[in-house]
VOZAKOL-847257 format. One line per field, with one value per residue: residue number from 1; residue in one letter; x negated, z negated, y of N, C-alpha, C in turn. Coordinates in steps of 0.2 Angstrom, whole numbers. Last residue first. Layout:
N
filum <- NUM | ...
gudo <- A | ...
nx <- X | ...
nz <- Z | ...
ny <- Y | ...
cax <- X | ...
caz <- Z | ...
cay <- Y | ...
cx <- X | ...
cz <- Z | ...
cy <- Y | ...
END
This chain:
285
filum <- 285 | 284 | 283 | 282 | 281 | 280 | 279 | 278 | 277 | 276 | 275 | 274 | 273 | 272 | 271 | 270 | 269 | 268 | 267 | 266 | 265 | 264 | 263 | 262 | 261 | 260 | 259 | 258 | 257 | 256 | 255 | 254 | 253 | 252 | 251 | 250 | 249 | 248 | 247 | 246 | 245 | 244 | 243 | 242 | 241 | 240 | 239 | 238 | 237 | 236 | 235 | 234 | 233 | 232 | 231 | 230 | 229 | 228 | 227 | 226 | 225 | 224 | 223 | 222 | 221 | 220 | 219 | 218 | 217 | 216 | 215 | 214 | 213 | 212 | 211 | 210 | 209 | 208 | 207 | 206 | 205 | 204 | 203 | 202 | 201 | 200 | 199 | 198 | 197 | 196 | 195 | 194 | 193 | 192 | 191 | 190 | 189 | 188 | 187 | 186 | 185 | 184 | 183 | 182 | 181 | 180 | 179 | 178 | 177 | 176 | 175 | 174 | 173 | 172 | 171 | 170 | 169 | 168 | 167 | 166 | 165 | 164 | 163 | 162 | 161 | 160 | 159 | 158 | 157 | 156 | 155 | 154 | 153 | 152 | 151 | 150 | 149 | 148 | 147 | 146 | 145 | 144 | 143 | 142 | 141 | 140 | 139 | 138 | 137 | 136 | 135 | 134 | 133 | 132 | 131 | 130 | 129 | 128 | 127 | 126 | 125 | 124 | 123 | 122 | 121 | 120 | 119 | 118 | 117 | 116 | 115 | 114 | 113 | 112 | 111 | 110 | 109 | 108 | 107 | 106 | 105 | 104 | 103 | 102 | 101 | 100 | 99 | 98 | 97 | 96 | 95 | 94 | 93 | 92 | 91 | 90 | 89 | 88 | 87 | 86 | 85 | 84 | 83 | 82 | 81 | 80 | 79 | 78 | 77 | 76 | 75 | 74 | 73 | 72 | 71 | 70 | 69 | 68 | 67 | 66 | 65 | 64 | 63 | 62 | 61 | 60 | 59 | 58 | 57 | 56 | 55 | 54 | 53 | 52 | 51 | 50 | 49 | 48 | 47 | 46 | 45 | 44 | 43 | 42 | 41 | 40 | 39 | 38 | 37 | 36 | 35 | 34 | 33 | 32 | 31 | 30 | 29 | 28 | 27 | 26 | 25 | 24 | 23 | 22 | 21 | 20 | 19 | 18 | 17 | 16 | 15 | 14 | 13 | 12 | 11 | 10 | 9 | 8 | 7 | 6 | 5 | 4 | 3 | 2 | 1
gudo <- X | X | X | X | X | X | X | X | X | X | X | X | X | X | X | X | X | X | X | X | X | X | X | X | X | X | X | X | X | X | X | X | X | X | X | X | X | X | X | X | X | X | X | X | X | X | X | X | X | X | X | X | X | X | X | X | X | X | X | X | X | X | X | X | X | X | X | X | X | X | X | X | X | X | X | X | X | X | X | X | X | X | X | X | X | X | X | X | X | X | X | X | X | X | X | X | X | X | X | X | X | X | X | X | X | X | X | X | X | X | X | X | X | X | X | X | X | X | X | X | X | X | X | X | X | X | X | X | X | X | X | X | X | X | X | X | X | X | X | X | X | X | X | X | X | X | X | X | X | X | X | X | X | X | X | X | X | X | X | X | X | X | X | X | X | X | X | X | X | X | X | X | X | X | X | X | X | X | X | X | X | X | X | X | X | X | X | X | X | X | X | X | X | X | X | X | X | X | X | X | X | X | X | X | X | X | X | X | X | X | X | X | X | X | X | X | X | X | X | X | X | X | X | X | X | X | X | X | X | X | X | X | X | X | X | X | X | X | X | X | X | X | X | X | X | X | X | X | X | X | X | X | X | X | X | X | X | X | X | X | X | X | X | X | X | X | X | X | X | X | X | X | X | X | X | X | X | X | X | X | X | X | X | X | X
nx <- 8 | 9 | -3 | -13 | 0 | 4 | -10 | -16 | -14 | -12 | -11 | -19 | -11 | 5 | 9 | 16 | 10 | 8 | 17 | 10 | 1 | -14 | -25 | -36 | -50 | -56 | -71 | -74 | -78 | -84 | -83 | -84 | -90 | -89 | -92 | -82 | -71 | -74 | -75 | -59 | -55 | -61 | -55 | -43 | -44 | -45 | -32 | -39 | -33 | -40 | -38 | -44 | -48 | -49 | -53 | -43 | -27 | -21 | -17 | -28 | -30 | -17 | -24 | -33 | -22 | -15 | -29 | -30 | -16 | -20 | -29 | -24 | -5 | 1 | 4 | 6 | 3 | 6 | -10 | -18 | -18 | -8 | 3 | 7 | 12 | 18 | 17 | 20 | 21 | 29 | 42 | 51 | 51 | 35 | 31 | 27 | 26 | 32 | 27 | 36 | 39 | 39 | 49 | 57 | 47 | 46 | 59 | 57 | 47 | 54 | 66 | 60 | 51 | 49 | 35 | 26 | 19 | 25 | 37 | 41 | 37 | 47 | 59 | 56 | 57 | 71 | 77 | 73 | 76 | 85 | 78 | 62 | 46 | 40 | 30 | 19 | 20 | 8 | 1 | -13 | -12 | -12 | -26 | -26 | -25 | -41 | -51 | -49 | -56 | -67 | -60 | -64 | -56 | -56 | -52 | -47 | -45 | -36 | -33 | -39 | -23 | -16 | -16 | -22 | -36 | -36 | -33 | -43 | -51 | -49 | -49 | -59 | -63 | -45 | -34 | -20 | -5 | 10 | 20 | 33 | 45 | 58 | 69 | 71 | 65 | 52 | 50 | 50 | 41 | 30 | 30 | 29 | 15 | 9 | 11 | 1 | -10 | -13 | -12 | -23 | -31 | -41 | -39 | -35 | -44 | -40 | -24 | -22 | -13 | -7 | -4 | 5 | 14 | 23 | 33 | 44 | 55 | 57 | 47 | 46 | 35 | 31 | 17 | 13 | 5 | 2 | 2 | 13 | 18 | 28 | 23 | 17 | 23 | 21 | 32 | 35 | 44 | 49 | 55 | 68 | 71 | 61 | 59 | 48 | 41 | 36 | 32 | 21 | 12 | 10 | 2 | -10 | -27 | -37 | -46 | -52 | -46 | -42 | -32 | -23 | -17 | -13 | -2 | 7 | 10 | 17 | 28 | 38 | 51 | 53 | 51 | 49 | 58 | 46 | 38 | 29 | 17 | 14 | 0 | -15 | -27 | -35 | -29 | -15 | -2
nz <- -7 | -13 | -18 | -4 | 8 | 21 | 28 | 43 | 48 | 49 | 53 | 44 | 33 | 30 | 15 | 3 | -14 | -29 | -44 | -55 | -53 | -43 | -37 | -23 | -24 | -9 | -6 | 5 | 18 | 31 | 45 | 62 | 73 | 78 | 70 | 59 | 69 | 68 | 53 | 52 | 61 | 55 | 45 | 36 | 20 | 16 | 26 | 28 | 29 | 39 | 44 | 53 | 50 | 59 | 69 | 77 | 72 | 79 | 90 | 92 | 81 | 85 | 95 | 87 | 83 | 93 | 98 | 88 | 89 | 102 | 99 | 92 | 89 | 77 | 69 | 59 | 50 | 42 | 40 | 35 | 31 | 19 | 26 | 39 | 56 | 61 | 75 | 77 | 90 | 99 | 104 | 120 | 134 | 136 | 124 | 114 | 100 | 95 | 81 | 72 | 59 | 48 | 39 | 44 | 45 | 28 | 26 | 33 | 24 | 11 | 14 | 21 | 16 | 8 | 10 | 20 | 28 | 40 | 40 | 39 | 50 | 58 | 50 | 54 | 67 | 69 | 62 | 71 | 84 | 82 | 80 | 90 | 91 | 106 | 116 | 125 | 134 | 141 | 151 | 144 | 130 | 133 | 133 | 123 | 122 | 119 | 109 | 92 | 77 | 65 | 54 | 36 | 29 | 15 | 16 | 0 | -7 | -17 | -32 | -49 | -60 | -76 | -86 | -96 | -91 | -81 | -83 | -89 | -77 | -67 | -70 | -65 | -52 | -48 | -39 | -33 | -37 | -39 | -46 | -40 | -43 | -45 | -48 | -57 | -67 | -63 | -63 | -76 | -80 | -75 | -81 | -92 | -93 | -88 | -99 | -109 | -103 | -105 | -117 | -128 | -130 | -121 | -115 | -114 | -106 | -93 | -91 | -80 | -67 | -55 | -42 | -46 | -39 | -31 | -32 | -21 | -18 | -12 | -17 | -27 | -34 | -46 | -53 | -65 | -78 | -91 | -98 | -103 | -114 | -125 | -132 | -121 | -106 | -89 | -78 | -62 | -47 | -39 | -24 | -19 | -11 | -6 | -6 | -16 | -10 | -1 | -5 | -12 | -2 | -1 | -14 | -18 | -16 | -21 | -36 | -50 | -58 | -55 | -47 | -56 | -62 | -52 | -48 | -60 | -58 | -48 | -48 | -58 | -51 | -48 | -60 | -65 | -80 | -95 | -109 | -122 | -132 | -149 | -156 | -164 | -161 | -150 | -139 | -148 | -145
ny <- -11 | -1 | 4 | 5 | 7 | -2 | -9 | -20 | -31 | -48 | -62 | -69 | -72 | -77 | -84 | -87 | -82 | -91 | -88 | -78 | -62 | -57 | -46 | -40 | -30 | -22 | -16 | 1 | 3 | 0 | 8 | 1 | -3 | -17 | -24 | -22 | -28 | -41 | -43 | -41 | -51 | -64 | -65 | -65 | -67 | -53 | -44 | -24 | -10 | 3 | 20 | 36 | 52 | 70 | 79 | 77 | 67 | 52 | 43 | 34 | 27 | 19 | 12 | 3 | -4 | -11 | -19 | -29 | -35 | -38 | -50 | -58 | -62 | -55 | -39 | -25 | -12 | 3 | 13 | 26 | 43 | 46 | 36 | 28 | 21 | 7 | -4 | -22 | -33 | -40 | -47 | -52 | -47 | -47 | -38 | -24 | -16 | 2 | 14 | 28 | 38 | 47 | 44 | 32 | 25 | 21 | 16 | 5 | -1 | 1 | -9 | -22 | -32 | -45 | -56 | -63 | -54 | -62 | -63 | -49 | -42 | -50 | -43 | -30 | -31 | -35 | -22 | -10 | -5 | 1 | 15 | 10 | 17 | 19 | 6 | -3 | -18 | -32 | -38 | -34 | -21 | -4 | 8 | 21 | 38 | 48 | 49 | 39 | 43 | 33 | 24 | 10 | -3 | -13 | -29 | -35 | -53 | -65 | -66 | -66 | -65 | -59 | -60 | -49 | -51 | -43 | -33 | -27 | -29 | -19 | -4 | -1 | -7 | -8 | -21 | -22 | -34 | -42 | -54 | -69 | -64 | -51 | -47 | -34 | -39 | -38 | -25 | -22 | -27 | -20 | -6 | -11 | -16 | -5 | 3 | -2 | -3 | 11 | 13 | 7 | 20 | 23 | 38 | 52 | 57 | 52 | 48 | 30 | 26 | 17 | 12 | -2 | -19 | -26 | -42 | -54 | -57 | -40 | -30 | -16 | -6 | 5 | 15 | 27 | 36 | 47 | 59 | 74 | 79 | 75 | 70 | 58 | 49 | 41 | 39 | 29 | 24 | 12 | 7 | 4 | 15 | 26 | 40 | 42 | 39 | 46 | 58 | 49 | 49 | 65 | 67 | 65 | 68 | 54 | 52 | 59 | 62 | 74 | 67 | 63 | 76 | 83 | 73 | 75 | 88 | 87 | 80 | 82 | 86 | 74 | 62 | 44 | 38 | 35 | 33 | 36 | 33 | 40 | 45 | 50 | 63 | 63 | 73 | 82 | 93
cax <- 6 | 15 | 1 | -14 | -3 | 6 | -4 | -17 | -20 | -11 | -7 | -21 | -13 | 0 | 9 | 14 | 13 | 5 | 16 | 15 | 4 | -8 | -22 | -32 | -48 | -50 | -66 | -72 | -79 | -81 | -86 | -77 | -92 | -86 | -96 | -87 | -70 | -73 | -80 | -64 | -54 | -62 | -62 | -42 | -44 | -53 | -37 | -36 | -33 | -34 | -39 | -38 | -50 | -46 | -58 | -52 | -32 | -25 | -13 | -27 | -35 | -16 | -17 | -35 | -26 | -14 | -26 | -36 | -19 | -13 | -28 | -29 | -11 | 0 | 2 | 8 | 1 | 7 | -3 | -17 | -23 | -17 | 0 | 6 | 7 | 22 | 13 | 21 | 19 | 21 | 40 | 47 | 56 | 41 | 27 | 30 | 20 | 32 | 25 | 32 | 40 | 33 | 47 | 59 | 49 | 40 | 57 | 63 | 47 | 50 | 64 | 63 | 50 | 56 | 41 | 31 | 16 | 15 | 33 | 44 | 33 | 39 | 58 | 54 | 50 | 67 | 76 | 70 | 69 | 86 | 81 | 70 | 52 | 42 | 35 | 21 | 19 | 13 | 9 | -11 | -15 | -12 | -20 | -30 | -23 | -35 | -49 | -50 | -52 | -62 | -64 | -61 | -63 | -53 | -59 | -42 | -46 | -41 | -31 | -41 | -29 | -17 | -14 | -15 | -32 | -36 | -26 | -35 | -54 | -48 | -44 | -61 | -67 | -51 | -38 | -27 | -9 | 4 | 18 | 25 | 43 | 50 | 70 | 72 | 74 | 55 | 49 | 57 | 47 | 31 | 32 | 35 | 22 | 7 | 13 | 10 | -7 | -14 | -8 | -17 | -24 | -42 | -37 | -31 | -45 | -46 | -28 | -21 | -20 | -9 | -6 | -1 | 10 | 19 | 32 | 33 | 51 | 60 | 48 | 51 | 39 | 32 | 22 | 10 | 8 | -1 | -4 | 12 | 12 | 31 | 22 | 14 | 23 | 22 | 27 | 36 | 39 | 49 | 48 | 65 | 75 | 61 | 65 | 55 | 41 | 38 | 36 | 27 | 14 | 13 | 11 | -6 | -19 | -34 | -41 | -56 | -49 | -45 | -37 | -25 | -22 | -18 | -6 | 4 | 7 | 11 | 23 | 32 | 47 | 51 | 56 | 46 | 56 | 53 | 38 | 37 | 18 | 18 | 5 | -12 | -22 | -37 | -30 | -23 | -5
caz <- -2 | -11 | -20 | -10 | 6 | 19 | 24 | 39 | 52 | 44 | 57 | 50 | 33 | 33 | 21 | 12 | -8 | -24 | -38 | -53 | -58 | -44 | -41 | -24 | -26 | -16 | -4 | -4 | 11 | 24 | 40 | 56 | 71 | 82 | 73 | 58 | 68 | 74 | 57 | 47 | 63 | 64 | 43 | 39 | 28 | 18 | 21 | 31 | 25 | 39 | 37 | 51 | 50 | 56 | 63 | 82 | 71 | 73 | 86 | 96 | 81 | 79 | 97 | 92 | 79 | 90 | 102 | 89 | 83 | 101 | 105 | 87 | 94 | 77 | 76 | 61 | 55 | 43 | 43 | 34 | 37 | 19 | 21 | 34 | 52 | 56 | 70 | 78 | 85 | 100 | 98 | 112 | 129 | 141 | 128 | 117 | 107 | 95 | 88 | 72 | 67 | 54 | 39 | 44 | 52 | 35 | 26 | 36 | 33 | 13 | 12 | 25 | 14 | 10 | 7 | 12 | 21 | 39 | 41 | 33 | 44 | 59 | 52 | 46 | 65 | 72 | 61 | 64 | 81 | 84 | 73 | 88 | 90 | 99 | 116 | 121 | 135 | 137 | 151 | 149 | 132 | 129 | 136 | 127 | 121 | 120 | 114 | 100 | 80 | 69 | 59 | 42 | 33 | 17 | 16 | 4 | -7 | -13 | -26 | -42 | -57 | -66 | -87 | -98 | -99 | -82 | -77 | -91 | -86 | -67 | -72 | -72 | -57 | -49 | -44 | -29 | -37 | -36 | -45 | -38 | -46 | -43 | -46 | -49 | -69 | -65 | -56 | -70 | -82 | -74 | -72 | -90 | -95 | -83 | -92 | -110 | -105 | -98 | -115 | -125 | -137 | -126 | -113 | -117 | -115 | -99 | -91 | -87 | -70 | -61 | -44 | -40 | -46 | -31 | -35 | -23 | -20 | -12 | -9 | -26 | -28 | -45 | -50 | -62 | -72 | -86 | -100 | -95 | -112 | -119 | -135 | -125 | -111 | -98 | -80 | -70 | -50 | -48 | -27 | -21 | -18 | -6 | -1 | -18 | -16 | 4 | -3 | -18 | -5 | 4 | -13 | -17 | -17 | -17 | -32 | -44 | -60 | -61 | -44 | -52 | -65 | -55 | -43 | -59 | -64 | -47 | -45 | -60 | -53 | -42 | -56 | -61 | -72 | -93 | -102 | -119 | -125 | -146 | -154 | -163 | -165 | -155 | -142 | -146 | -147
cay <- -18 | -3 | 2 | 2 | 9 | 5 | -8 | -15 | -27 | -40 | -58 | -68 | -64 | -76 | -80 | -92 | -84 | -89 | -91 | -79 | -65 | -60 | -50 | -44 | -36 | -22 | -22 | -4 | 8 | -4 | 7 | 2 | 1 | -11 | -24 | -20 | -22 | -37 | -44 | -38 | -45 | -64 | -65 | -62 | -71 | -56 | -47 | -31 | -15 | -1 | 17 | 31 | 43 | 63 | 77 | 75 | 73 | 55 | 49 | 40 | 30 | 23 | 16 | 7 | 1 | -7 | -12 | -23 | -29 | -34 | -44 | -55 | -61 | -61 | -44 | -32 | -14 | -2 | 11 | 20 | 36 | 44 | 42 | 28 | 26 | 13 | 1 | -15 | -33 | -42 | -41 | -52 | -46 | -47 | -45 | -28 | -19 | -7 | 10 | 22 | 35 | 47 | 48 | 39 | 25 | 24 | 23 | 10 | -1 | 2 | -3 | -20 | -23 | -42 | -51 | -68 | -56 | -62 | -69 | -53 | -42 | -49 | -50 | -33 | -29 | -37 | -31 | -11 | -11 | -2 | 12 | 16 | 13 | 22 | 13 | -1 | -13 | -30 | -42 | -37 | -29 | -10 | 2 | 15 | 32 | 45 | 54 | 41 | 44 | 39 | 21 | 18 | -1 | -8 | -25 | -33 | -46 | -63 | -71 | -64 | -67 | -59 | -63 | -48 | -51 | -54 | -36 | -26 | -34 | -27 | -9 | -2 | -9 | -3 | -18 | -20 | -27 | -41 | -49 | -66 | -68 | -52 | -54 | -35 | -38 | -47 | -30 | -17 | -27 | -29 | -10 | -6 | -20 | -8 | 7 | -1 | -10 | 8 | 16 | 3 | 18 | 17 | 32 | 47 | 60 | 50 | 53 | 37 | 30 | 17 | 19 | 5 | -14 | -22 | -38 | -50 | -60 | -47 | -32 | -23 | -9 | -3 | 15 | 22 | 37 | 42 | 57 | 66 | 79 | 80 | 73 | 61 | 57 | 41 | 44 | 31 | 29 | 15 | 9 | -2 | 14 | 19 | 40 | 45 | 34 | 40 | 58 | 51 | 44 | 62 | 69 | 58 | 70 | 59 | 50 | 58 | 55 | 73 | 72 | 58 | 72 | 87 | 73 | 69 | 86 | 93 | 78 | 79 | 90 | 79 | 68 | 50 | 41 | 38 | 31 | 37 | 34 | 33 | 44 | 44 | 60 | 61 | 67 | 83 | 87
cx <- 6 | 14 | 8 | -9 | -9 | 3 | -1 | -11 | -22 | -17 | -6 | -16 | -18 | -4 | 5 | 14 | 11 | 9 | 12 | 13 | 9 | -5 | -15 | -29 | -40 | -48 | -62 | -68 | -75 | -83 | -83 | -84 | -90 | -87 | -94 | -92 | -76 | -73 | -81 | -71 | -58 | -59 | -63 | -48 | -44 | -51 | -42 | -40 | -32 | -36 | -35 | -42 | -43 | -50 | -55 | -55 | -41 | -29 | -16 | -23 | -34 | -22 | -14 | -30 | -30 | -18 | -23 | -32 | -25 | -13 | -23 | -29 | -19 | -6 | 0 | 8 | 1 | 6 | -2 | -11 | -22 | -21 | -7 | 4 | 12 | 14 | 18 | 16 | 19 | 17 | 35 | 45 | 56 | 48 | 32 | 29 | 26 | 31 | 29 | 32 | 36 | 34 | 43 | 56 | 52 | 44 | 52 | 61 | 52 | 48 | 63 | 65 | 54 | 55 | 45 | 33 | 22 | 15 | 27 | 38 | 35 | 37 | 51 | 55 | 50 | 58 | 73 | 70 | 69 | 84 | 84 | 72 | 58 | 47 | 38 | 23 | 22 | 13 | 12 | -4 | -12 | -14 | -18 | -23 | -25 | -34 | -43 | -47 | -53 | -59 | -63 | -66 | -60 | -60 | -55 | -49 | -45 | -42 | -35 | -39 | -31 | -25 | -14 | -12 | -27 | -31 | -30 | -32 | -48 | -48 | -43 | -54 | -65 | -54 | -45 | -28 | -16 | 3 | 11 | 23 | 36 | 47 | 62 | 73 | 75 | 62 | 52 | 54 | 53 | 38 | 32 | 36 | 28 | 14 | 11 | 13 | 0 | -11 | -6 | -12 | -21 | -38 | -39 | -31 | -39 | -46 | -35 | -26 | -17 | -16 | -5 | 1 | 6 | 18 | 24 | 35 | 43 | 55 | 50 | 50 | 40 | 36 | 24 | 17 | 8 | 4 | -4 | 6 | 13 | 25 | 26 | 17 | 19 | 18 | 27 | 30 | 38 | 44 | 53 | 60 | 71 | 67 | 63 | 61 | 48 | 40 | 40 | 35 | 21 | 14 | 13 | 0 | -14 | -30 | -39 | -53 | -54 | -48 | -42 | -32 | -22 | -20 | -12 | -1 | 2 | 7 | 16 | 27 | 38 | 47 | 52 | 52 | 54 | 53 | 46 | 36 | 25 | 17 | 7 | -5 | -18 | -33 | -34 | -25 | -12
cz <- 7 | -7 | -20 | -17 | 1 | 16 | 23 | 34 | 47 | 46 | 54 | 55 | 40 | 37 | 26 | 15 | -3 | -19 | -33 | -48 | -55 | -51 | -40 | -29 | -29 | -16 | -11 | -1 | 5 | 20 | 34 | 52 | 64 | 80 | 78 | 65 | 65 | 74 | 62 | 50 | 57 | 63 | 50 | 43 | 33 | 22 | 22 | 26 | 27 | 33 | 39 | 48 | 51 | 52 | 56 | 73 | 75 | 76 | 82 | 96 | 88 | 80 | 91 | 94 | 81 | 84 | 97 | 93 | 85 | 93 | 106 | 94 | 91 | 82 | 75 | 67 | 54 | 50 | 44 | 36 | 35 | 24 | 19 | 31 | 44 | 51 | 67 | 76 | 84 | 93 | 97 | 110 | 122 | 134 | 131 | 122 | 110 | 101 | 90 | 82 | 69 | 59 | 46 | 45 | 52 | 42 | 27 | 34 | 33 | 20 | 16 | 23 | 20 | 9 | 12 | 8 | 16 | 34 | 41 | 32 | 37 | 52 | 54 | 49 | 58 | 69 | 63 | 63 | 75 | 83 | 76 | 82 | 87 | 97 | 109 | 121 | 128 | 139 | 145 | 147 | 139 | 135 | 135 | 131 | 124 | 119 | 116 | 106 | 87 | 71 | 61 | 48 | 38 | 22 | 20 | 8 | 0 | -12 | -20 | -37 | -48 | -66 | -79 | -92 | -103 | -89 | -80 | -90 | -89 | -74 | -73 | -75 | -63 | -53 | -45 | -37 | -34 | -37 | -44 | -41 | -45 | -46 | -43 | -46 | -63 | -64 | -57 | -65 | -79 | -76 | -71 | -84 | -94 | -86 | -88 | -105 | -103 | -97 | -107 | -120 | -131 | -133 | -120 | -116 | -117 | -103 | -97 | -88 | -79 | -63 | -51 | -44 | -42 | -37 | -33 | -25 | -24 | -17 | -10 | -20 | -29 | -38 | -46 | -58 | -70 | -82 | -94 | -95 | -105 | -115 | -128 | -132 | -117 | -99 | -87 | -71 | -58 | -48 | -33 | -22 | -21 | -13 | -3 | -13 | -15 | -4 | 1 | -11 | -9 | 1 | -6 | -16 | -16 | -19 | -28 | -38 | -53 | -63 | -48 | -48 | -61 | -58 | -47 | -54 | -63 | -53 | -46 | -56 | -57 | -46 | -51 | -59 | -71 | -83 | -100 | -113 | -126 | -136 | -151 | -162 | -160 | -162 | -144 | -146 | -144
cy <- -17 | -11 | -1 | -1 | 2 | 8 | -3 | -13 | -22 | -37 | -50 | -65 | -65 | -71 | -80 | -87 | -88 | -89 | -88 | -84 | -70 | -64 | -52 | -45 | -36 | -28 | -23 | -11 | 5 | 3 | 3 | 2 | 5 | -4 | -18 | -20 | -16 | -30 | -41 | -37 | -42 | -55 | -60 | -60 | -71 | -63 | -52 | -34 | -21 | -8 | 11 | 24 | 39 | 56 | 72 | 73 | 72 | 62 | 54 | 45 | 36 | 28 | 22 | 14 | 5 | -2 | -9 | -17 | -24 | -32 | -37 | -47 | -57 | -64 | -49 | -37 | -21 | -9 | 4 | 19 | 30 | 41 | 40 | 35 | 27 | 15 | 5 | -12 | -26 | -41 | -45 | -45 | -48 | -45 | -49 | -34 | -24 | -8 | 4 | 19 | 31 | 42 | 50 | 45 | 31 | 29 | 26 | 14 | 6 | 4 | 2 | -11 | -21 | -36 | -48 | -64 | -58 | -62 | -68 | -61 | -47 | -50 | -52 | -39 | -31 | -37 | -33 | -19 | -16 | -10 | 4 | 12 | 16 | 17 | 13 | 6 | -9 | -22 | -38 | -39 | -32 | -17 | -3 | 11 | 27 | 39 | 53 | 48 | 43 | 39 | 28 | 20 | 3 | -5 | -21 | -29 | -45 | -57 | -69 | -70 | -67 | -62 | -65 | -56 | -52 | -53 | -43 | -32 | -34 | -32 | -17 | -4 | -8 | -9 | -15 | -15 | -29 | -36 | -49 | -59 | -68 | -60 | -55 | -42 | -38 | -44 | -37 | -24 | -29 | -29 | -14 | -10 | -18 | -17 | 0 | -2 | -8 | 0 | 14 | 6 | 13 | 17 | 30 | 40 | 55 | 52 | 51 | 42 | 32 | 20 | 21 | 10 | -7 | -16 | -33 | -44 | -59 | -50 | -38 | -25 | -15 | -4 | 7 | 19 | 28 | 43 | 51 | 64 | 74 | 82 | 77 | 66 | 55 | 48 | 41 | 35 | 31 | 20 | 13 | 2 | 8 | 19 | 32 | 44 | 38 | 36 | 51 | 53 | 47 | 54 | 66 | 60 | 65 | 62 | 56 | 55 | 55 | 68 | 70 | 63 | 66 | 80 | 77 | 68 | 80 | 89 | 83 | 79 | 90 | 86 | 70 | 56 | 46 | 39 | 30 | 38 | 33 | 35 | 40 | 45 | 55 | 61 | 63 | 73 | 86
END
């Protein structure tokens, strides 16, 4: 099948055995490798990984997380020799789909320049953005903050830390979290017998990261910058209201390398992003 003949897309679940495919053509667009994401999509029962075919061709891709009440859209590409047949529309109505039949009532994404025209179109709008800013690595580990102290976390944690995270960003990723934790294990700050606030590293240098004290985010991602590789970055997403730590962290030396705009279908959340240091990913929230 060539593209310049006119077919249907057939969008079906992502296998394991797709990942090669769908990582060669995300590369192809100029995207990372993205298997260590997929290894975190295939252990989330709330993340949908979908492919659309072709002709038995995989021409896109693109993938939905459930977090309670907020729907997450990502990693949506199509292969360029196939784009402008709607095929980037279709794939992005699949995933709305599956996200409402889960109870999604908010959906969200972080839109490319060259998807954002799509997403007004179809009916999202810019809620705010996200200054994505990478910083190197530390020698060592720093010391946490006066009165607190920080240690692994155990399966123990868990409630506690989605509870956390449930009150900064207005979903239910308790999933997700778990299947971080499984994967690469994670931080928690602590402040006499409270939960100060955690870290769960991420795929791609990026990690999950939640503190309501502004002193106890900075540490913690300083804390992530001393688990990281000498020739590493670690990566954190913080949102633009989030002004006082985007600023601090610029003045500390973080480079901004993209501010990712935001969309929303749906009610606006109550969150509170002055407590989000960083995310899982781009796609998952």
């Amino acid at each position: 099948m060539t593209p310049g003949v006119t077919s249907s897309l057939s969008i079906r679940p992502m296998e394991p055995s797709d990942v090669d495919r769908v990582v060669a053509l995300a590369r192809a667009q100029g995207w990372r490798d993205r298997r260590r994401m997929f290894d975190l999509v295939f252990r989330t029962r709330t993340c949908q990984a979908l492919v659309g075919e072709v002709d038995g061709q995989v021409v896109a891709t693109g993938t939905a997380t459930a977090n309670g009440p907020v729907g997450w859209l990502g990693g949506l590409i199509v292969d360029a020799p196939w784009r402008g047949r709607g095929y980037g529309r279709a794939m992005t109505e699949e995933l709305m789909r599956r996200l409402r039949a889960e109870g999604c009532r908010t959906l969200s994404l972080e839109a490319t320049d060259a998807g954002r025209p799509m997403y007004e179109r179809m009916g999202f709008r810019l809620e705010t953005s996200y200054h994505q800013l990478q910083s190197g690595p530390l020698p060592a580990a720093p010391e946490p903050p006066p009165g607190c102290r920080v240690r692994p976390l155990e399966p123990s944690d868990l409630p506690a830390v989605v509870e956390l995270d449930r009150l900064a960003t207005a979903e239910d990723r308790e999933v997700p979290l778990t299947a971080l934790a499984g994967l690469w294990g994670g931080y928690v700050l602590e402040r006499g017998h409270s939960l100060a606030g955690f870290l769960l590293p991420a795929e791609r240098a990026y990690g999950a990261i939640v503190a309501p004290r502004f002193e106890d985010g900075l540490y913690l991602l300083d804390l992530h910058r001393s688990l990281i590789p000498a020739d590493g970055n670690v990566r954190a997403g913080i949102p633009h209201e989030h002004e006082a730590a985007w600023r601090a962290l610029q003045e500390r030396g973080w480079i901004e390398t993209w501010r990712a705009p935001r969309m929303l279908m749906g009610p606006s959340i109550d969150w509170r992003p002055e407590w989000i240091w960083g995310q899982i990913n781009s796609a998952m929230g």
